[in-house]
C-alpha positions as CSV (number, residue, x, y, z in Angstrom):
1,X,112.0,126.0,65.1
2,X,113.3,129.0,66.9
3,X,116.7,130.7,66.6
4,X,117.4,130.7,70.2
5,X,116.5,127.8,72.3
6,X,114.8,129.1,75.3
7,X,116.4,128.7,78.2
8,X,113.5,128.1,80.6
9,X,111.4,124.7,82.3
10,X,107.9,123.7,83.4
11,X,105.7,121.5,83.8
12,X,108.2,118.8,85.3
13,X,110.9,118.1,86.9
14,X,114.3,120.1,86.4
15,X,117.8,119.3,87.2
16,X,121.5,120.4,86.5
17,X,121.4,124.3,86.2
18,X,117.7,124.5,85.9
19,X,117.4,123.8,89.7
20,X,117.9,127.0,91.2
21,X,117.4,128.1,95.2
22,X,116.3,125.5,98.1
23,X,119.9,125.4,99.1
24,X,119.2,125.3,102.8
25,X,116.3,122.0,101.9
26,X,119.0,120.3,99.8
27,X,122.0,120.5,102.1
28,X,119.5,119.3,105.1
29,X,118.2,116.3,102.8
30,X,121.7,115.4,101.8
31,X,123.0,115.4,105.3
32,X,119.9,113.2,106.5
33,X,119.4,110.8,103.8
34,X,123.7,110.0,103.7
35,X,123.1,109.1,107.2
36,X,120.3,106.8,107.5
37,X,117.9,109.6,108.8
38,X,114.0,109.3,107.9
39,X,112.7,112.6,106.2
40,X,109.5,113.9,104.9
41,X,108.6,116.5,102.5
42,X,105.4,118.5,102.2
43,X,105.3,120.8,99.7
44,X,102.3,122.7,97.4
45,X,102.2,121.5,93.9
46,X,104.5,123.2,91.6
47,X,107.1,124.2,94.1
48,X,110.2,121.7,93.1
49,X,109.4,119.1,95.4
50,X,110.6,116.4,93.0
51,X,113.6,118.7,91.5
52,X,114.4,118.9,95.3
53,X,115.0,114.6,95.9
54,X,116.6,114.4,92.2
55,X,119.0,116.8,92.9
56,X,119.4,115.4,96.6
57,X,119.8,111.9,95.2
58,X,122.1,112.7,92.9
59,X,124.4,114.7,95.6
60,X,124.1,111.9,98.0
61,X,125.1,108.8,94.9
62,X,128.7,111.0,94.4
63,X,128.7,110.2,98.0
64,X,128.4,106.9,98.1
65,X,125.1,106.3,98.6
66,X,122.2,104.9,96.3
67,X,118.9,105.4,95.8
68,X,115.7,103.8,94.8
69,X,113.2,106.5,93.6
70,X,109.3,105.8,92.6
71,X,106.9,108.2,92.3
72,X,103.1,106.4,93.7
73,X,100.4,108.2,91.9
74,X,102.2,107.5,89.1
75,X,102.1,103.9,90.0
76,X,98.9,103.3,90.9
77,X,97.6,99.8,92.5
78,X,99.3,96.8,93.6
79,X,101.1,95.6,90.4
80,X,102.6,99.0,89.0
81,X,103.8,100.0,92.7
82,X,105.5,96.7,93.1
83,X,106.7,96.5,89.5
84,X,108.1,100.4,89.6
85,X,109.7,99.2,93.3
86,X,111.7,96.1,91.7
87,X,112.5,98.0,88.2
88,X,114.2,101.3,90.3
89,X,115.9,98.8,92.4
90,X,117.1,96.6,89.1
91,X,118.0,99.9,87.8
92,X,120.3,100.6,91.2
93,X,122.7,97.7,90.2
94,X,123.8,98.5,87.0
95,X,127.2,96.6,87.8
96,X,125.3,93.4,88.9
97,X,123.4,93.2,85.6
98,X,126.1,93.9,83.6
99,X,127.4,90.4,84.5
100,X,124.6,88.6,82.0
101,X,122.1,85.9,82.4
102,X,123.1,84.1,85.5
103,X,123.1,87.7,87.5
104,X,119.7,88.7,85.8
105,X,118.0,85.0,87.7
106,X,120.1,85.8,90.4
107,X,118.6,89.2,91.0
108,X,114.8,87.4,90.0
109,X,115.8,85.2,92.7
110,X,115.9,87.5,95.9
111,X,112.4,88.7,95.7
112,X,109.7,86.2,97.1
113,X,107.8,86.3,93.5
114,X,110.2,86.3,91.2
115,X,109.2,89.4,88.8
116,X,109.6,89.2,84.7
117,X,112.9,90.5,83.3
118,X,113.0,92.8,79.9
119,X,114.7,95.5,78.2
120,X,112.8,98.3,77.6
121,X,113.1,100.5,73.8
122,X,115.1,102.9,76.4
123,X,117.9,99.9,76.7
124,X,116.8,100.0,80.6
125,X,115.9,96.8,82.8
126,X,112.3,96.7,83.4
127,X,110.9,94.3,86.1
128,X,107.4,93.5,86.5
129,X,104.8,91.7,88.3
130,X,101.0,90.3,87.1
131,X,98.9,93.2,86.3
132,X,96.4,90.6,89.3
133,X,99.5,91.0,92.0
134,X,97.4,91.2,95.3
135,X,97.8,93.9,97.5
136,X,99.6,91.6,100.2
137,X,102.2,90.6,97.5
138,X,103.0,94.0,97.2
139,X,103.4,95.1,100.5
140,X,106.0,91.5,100.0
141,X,107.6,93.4,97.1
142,X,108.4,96.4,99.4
143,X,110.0,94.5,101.9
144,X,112.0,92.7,99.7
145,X,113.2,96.2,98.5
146,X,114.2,97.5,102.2
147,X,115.8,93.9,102.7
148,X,117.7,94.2,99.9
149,X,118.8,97.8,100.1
150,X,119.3,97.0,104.0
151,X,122.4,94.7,102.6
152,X,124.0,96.9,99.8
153,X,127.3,98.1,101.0
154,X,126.3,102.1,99.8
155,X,124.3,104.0,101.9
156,X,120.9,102.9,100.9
157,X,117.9,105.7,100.4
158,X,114.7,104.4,99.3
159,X,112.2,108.0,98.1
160,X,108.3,107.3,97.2
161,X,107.6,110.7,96.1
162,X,103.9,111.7,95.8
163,X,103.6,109.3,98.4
164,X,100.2,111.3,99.8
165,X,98.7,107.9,97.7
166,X,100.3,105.4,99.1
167,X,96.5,104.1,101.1
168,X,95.3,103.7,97.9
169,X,97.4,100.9,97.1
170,X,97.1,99.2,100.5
171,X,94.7,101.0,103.2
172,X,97.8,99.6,105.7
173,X,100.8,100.4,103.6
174,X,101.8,103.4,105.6
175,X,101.7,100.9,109.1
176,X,103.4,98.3,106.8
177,X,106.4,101.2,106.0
178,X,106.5,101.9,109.6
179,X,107.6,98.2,111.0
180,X,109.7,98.2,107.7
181,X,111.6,101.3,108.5
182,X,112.3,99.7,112.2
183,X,113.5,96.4,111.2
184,X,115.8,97.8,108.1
185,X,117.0,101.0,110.5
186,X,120.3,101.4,107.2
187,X,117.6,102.4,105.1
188,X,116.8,105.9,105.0
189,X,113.4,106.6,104.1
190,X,112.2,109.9,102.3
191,X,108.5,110.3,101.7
192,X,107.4,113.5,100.2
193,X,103.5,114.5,99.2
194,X,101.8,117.9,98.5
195,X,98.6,117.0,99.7
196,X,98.9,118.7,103.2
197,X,96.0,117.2,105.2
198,X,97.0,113.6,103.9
199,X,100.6,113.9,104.9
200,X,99.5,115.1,108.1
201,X,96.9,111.9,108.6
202,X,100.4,109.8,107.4
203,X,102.8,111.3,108.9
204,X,102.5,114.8,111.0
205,X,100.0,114.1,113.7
206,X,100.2,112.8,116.5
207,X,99.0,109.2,116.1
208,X,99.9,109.2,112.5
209,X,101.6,106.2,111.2
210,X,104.6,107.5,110.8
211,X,104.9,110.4,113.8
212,X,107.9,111.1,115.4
213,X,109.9,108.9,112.8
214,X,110.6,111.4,110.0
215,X,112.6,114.7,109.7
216,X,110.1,117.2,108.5
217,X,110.8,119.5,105.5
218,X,108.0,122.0,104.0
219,X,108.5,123.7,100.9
220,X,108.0,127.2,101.0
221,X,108.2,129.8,97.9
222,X,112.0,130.2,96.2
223,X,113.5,133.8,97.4
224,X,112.2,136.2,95.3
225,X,115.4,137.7,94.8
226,X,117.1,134.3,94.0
227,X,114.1,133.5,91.7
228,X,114.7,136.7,89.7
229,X,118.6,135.7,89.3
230,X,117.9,132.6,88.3
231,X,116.0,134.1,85.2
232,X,118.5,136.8,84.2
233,X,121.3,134.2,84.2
234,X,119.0,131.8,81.9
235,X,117.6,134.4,79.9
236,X,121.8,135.0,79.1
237,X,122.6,131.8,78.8
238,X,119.7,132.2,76.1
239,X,121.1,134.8,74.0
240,X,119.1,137.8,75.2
241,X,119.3,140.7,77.6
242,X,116.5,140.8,80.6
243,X,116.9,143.3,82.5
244,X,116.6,142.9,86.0
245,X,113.0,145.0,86.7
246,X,111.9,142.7,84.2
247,X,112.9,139.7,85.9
248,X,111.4,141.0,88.8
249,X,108.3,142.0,87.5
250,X,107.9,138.5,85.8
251,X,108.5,136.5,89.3
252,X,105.8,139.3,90.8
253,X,103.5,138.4,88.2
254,X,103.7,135.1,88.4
255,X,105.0,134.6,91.8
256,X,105.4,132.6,94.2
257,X,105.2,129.4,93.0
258,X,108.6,128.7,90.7
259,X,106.8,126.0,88.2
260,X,104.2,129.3,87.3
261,X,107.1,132.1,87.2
262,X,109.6,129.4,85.2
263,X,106.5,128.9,82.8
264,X,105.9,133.2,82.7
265,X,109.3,133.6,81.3
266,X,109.9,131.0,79.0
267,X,106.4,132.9,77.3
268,X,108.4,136.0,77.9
269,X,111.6,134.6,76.4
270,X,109.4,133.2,73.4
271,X,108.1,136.3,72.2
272,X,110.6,138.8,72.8
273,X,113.4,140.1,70.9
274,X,117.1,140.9,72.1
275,X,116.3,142.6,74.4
276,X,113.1,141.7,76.8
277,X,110.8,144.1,78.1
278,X,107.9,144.7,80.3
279,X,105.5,144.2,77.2
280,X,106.6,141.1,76.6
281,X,105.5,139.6,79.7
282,X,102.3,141.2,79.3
283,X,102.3,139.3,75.1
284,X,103.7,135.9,76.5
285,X,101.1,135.8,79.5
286,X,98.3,136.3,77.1
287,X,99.6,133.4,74.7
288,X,100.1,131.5,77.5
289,X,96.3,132.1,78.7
290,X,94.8,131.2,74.4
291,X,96.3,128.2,74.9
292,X,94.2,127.2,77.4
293,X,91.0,129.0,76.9
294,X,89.1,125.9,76.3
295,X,90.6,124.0,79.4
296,X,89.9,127.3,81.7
297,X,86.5,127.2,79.9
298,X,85.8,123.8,80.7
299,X,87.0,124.4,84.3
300,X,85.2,127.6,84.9
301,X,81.5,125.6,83.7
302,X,82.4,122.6,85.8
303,X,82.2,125.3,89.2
304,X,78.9,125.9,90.9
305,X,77.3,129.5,90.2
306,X,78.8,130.1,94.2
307,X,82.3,128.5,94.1
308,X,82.4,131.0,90.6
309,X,81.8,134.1,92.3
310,X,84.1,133.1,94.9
311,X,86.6,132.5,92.2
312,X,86.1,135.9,90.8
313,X,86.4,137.8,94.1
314,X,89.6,136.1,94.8
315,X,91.0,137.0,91.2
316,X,90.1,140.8,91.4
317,X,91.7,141.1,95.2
318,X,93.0,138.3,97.2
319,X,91.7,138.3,100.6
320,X,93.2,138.3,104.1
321,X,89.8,136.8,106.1
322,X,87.5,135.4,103.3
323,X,85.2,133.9,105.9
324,X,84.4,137.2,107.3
325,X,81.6,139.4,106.8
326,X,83.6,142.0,104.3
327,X,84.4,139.4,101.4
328,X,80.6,138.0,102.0
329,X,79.3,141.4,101.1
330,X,81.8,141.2,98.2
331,X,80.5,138.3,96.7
332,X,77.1,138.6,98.0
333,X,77.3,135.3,99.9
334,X,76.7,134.9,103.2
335,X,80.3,134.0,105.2
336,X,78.9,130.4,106.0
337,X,78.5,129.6,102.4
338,X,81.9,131.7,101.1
339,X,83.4,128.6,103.4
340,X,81.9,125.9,102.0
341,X,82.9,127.2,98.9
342,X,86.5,127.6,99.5
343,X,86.6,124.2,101.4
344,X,85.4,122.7,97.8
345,X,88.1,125.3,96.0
346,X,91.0,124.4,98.4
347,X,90.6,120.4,98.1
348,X,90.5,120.5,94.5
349,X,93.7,122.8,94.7
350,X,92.1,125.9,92.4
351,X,92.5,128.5,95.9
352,X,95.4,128.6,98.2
353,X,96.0,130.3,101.9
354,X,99.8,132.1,101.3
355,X,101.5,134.6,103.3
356,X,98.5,135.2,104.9
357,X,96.3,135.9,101.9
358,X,93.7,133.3,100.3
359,X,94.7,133.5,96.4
360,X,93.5,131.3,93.2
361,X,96.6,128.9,92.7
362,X,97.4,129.5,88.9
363,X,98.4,132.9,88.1
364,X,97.3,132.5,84.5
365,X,93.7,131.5,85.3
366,X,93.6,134.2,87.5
367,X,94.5,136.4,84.5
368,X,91.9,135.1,82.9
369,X,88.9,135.4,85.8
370,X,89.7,138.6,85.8
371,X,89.2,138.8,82.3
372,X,85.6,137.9,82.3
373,X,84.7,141.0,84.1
374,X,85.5,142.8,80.7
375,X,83.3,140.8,78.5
């Protein structure tokens, strides 16, 4: 175990003083969401997205209002949507259940199919539906939800994160959600997805399901400067010094996505001493990178022989037009081909067009492309 526990989060969701930055995004969800105001979130992976609506929904419940949260790819078909749906909503009226058995059939009672009651090993309601729920049924289940939230005397927010697949539940859902949100106008719906071309077929585009009816909010990168606080007060509230070069230098390196530069410095904080220095971020981004040589292996093989030497053009320099003829001669592809390459790349979310520069998405694979060169 170590001495001092490090200070820093990845890899999912953070709240309380982990959050950091998207002060304008919060304030904005909060003032939309407390007043029955549709929203929408598009966001790249690993930006905060979720941190964003749990801190959002935490702000808005000391305001009265209260939220049902479920996350869709997480709950994937019919049954686990429907079942996540009821359980969040269960989980909503802790005073209600509180009351015993006859509340518990009560609650059972409001939804057209009257879902399983249990206690999970957390000591948390759980609802659920048979794992052979139709997809019709479940659509039923969401209404249920708005009519019930529709009637709570709280402000009433109902958030499917990851909500980019919601048509694989129900090819229809998103139509389903839109006469939903006009019949139940209380409820205050927040969909949020990082899968930009999807959430633009849902919601952005004219002719989308769910045009004109949301307040959009995209995600950009954290402030580099508030990033680069952010670490020095962690890396204090850990017990050492970082001085604040090397706080920049770490959200530089692993800039701009805050998920990659929260993961750089908790490697950082891991293998430095009192006081952390410049080589330590060079020590914790190389443990960082042997602990997933066999993944970036694996990854790397699974790439055609063309989408590989795009990969390594990208690593070496990131590129400004990579469909022109100067990054074809430095690949030795020709620009029609560079394209279909970084169309495959970009959908499976290993490149990324930022600040006006196409770039590999994970700073420590791109550490390690660049390593190959050397071998």
């Amino acid at each position: 175990m170590p001495s001092t526990p490090n200070p820093f989060r990845y890899g999912s969701p953070v709240t309380g003083e982990n959050f950091t930055g998207r002060k304008l995004e919060l304030q904005a969800l909060i003032e939309r969401v407390t007043q029955g105001i549709n929203v929408s979130v598009v966001s790249p992976r690993r930006y905060g997205k979720t941190s964003l609506l749990l801190a959002a929904e935490g702000a808005a419940a000391r305001l009265g209002a209260v939220a049902v949260h479920v996350n869709v790819l997480l709950n994937p078909g019919p049954a686990r949507f429907a079942s996540a749906l009821a359980t969040s909503y269960a989980r909503s009226r802790r005073q209600l259940l509180r009351r015993g058995a006859a509340a518990i059939a009560e609650l059972r009672g409001r939804f057209r199919l009257a879902p399983t009651f249990e206690v999970g090993e957390d000591g948390r309601p759980r609802l659920s539906f048979s794992p052979s729920l139709a997809e019709p049924d479940a659509m039923g289940v969401l209404e249920d939800v708005y009519r019930l939230l529709s009637e709570d005397e709280r402000q009433p927010v109902l958030v499917l994160d990851e909500f980019d697949g919601i048509v694989d539940i129900e090819p229809r859902s998103a139509d389903v959600l839109k006469g939903l949100a006009d019949t139940y106008p209380r409820v205050s719906l927040v969909v949020a997805g990082n899968r930009r071309r999807m959430m633009e077929r849902l919601v952005q585009v004219h002719g989308a399901p769910l045009y004109g009816m949301t307040q959009p909010i995209a995600l950009g990168p954290i402030d580099a400067s508030t990033m680069a606080r952010h670490l020095l007060r962690r890396a204090e509230r850990g017990g050492k010094k970082m001085p604040a070069a090397v706080a920049g230098a770490i959200v530089g390196g692993a800039g701009p996505v805050p998920n990659d530069i929260q993961h750089l410095a908790f490697e950082t904080f891991a293998v430095a001493g009192e006081v952390i220095s410049f080589d330590d971020i060079d020590f914790g981004m190389d443990g960082a990178i042997a602990l997933n040589e066999a993944t970036y292996t694996e990854a790397w093989e699974q790439r055609s022989p063309v989408q590989r030497r795009v990969l390594a053009a990208l690593a070496r320099e990131a590129a400004a037009e990579p469909f022109g003829r100067g990054f074809a001669r430095r690949t030795g592809l020709a620009p029609s081909t560079v394209q279909r390459a970084i169309d495959a790349l970009a959908s499976d979310d290993w490149v990324v067009a930022a600040e006006g520069t196409w770039h590999l998405t994970d700073p420590f694979f791109t550490r390690w492309v660049r390593s190959l060169d050397r071998q």
